[in-house]
C-alpha positions as CSV (number, residue, x, y, z in Angstrom):
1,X,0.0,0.0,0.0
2,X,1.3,3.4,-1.0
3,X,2.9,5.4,1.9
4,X,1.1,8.3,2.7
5,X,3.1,12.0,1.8
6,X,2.6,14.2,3.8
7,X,3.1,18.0,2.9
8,X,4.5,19.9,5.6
9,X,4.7,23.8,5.8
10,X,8.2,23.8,4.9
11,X,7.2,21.7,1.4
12,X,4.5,24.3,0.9
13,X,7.4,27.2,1.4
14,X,9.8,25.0,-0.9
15,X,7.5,25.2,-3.5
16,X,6.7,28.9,-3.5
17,X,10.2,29.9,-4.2
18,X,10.5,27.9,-7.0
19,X,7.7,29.4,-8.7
20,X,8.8,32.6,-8.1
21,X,12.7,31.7,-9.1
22,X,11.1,30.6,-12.4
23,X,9.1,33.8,-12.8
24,X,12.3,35.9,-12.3
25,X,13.9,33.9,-14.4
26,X,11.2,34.2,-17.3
27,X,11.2,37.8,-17.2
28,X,14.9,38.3,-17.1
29,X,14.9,36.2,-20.5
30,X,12.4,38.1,-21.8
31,X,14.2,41.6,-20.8
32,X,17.3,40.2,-22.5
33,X,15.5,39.7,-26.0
34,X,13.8,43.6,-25.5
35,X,17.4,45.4,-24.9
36,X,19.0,43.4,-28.0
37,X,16.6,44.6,-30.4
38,X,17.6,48.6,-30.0
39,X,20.9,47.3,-30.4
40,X,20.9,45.4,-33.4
41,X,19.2,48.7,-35.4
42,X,22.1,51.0,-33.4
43,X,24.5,48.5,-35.1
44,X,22.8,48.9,-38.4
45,X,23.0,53.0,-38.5
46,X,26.4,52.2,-37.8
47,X,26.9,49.8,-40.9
48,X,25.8,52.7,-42.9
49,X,28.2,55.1,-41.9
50,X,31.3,53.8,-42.9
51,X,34.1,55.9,-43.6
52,X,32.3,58.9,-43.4
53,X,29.8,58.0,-46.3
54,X,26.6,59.9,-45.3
55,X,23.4,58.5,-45.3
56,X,20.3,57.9,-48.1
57,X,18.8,60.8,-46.5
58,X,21.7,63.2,-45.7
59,X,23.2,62.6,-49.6
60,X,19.6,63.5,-50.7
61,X,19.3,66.6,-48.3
62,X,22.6,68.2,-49.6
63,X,21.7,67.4,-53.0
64,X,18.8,69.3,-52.5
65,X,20.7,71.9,-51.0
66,X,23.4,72.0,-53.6
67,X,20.4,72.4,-56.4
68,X,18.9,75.3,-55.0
69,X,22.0,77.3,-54.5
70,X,22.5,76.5,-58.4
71,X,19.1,77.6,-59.3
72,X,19.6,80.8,-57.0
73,X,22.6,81.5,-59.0
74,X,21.1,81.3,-62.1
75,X,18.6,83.5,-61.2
76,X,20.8,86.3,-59.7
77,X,22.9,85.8,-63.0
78,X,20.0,86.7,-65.0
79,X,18.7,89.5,-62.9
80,X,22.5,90.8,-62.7
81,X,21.9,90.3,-67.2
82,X,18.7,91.6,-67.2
83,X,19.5,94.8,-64.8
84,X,22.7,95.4,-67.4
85,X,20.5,95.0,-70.3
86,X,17.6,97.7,-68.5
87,X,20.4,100.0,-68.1
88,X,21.8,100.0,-71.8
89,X,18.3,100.6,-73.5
90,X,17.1,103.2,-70.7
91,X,21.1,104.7,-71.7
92,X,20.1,104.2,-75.3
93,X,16.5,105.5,-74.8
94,X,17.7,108.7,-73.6
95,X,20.2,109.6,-76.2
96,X,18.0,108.7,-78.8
97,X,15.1,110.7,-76.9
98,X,17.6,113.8,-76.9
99,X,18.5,113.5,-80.7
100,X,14.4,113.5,-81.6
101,X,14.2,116.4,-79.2
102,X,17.3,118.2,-80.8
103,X,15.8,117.2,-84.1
104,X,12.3,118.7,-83.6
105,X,13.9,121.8,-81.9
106,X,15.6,122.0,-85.5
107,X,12.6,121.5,-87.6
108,X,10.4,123.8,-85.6
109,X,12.9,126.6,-85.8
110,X,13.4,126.1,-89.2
111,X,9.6,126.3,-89.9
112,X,9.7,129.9,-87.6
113,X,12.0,131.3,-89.7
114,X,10.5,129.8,-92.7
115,X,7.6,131.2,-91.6
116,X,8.8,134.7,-90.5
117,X,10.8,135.0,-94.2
118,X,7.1,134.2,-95.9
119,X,5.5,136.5,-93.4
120,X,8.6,139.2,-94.6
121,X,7.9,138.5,-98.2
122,X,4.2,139.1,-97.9
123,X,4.4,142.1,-96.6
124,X,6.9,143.0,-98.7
125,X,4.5,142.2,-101.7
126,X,1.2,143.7,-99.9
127,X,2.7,146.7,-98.2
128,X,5.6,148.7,-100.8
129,X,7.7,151.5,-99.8
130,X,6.1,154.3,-99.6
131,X,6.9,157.5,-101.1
132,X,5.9,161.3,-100.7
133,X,4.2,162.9,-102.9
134,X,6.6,166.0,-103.6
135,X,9.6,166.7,-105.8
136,X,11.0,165.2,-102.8
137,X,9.9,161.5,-102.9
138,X,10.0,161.4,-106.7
139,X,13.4,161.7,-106.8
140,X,13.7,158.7,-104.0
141,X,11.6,156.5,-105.8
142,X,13.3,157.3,-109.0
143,X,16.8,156.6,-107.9
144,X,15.2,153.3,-106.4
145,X,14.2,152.4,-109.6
146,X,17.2,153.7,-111.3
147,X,19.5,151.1,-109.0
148,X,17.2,148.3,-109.3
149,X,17.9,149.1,-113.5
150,X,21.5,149.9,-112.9
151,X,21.2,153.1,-114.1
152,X,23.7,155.6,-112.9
153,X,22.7,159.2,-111.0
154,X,22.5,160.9,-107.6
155,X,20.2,162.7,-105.9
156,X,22.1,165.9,-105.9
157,X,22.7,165.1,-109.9
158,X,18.5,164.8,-110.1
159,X,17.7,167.7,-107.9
160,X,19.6,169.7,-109.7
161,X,19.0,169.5,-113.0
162,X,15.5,169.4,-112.5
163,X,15.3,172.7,-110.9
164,X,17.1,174.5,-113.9
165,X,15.1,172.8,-116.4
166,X,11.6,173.0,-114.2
167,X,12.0,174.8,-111.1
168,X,10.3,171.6,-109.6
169,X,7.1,171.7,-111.8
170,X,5.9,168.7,-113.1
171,X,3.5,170.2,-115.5
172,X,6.3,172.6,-117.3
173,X,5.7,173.0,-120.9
174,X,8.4,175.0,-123.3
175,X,6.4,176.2,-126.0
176,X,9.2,178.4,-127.7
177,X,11.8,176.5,-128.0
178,X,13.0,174.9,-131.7
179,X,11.6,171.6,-130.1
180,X,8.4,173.3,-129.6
181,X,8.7,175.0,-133.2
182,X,9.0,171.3,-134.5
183,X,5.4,170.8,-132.8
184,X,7.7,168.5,-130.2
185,X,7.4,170.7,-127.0
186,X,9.7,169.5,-123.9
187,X,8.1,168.5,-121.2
188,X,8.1,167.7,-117.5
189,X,10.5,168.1,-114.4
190,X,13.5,167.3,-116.8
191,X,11.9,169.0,-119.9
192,X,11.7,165.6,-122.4
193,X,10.2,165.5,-125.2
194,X,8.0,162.7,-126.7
195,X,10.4,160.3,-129.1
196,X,12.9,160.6,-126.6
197,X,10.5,159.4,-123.2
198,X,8.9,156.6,-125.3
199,X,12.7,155.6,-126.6
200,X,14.1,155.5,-123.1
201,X,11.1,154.7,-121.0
202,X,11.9,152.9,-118.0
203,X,9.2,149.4,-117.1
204,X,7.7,150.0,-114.2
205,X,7.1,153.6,-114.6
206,X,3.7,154.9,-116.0
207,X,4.1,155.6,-119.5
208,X,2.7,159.0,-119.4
209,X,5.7,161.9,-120.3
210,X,4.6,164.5,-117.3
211,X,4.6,161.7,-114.7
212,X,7.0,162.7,-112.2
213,X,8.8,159.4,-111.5
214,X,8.1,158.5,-115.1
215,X,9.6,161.5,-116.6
216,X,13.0,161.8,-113.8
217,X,14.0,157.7,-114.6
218,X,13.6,158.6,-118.2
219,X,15.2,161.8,-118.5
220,X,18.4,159.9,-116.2
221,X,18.3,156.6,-118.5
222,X,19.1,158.7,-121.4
223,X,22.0,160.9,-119.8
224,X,23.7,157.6,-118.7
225,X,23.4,156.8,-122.5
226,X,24.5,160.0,-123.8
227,X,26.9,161.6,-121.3
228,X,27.6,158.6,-119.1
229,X,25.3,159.8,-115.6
230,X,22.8,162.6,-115.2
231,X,25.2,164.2,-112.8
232,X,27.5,165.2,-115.8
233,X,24.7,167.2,-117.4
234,X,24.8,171.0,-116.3
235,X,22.9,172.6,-119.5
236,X,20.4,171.6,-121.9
237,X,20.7,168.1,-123.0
């Protein structure tokens, strides 16, 4: 017959501890397998790093870096081309801007003066010297019409011959001398007569004998002919 075991307190006590030595002992294994894992991956990261080759993700990083300092470059270049260019055609702008504005200055004044000279010649045309109407003026205008003819004389050559011959009249008539016997009377302020006013008629002058600018011009156009200027006549002619 089987012997009876009896458990005492002290198996009971026995026992506990080796339950609880096996528990310890369960844990500390499982501890163990916890700790290795971080290690492992800290020996991987290492692996990578060998002889200061950098990582995926720092090689990526500074390629990305190294890009975007190339493209900044590139850009500054351009604005740095861009700014150079600006400056030439605003330079180019401006001296081309001067030579229109130096060029119209030029046109307009050249149209003013133009102008002005048209304006000059007009009123040249519309408004002609003007003469008095005495023994006076008709010996100006007749000496400006003798220069404009290149016909030789002087005022004091005019003047006076004209008063010996008319006293200044330009209606004088000789009626007795052999001119007027020969039905050819001399007449005017330098006493011509007919054939000799319609031979050396000046144009431009009326073509009437006792006309006083008419008659001086005449009279002087045929002493330049005859005696060289009316100032060498000092008698009858």
């Amino acid at each position: 017959m089987p012997r009876t075991i009896r458990i005492t307190r002290s198996h009971k006590l026995a026992t506990a501890v080796l339950v609880a030595a096996g528990s310890v002992t369960a844990i500390a294994a499982t501890g163990g397998q916890s700790d290795a894992q971080p290690a492992a991956a800290k020996t991987s990261i290492a692996a990578e790093k060998v002889a200061g080759v950098p990582t995926a993700k720092e090689a990526a990083a500074k390629k990305a870096a190294q890009e975007t300092a190339a493209k900044k470059a590139a850009d500054d270049a351009a604005a740095a081309k861009k700014a150079v260019a600006d400056r030439k055609a605003a330079a180019e702008k401006a001296v081309a801007d001067r030579k229109a504005a130096a060029k119209k200055s030029a046109e307009k004044a050249r149209s003013e003066k133009q102008a002005a000279n048209r304006s000059t010649e007009r009123k040249a045309v519309a408004a002609p010297k003007q003469y008095k109407n005495n023994l006076d003026g008709w010996i100006r205008e007749s000496l400006d019409i003798m220069k404009k003819k290149n016909i030789p004389g002087s005022y004091e050559g005019l003047h006076r011959n004209i008063m010996r011959e008319s006293s200044g009249n330009p209606n004088a008539v000789n009626d007795w001398d052999i001119n007027a016997q020969n039905g050819i009377p001399s007449k005017g302020l330098l006493q011509v007569i007919q054939p000799t006013f319609d031979a050396y008629h000046v144009k431009g002058t009326p073509k009437k004998l006792t006309d006083p600018v008419a008659n001086i011009t005449a009279a002087a156009n045929y002493a330049a002919d005859k005696y060289g200027t009316i100032d060498n006549v000092d008698s009858a002619y």
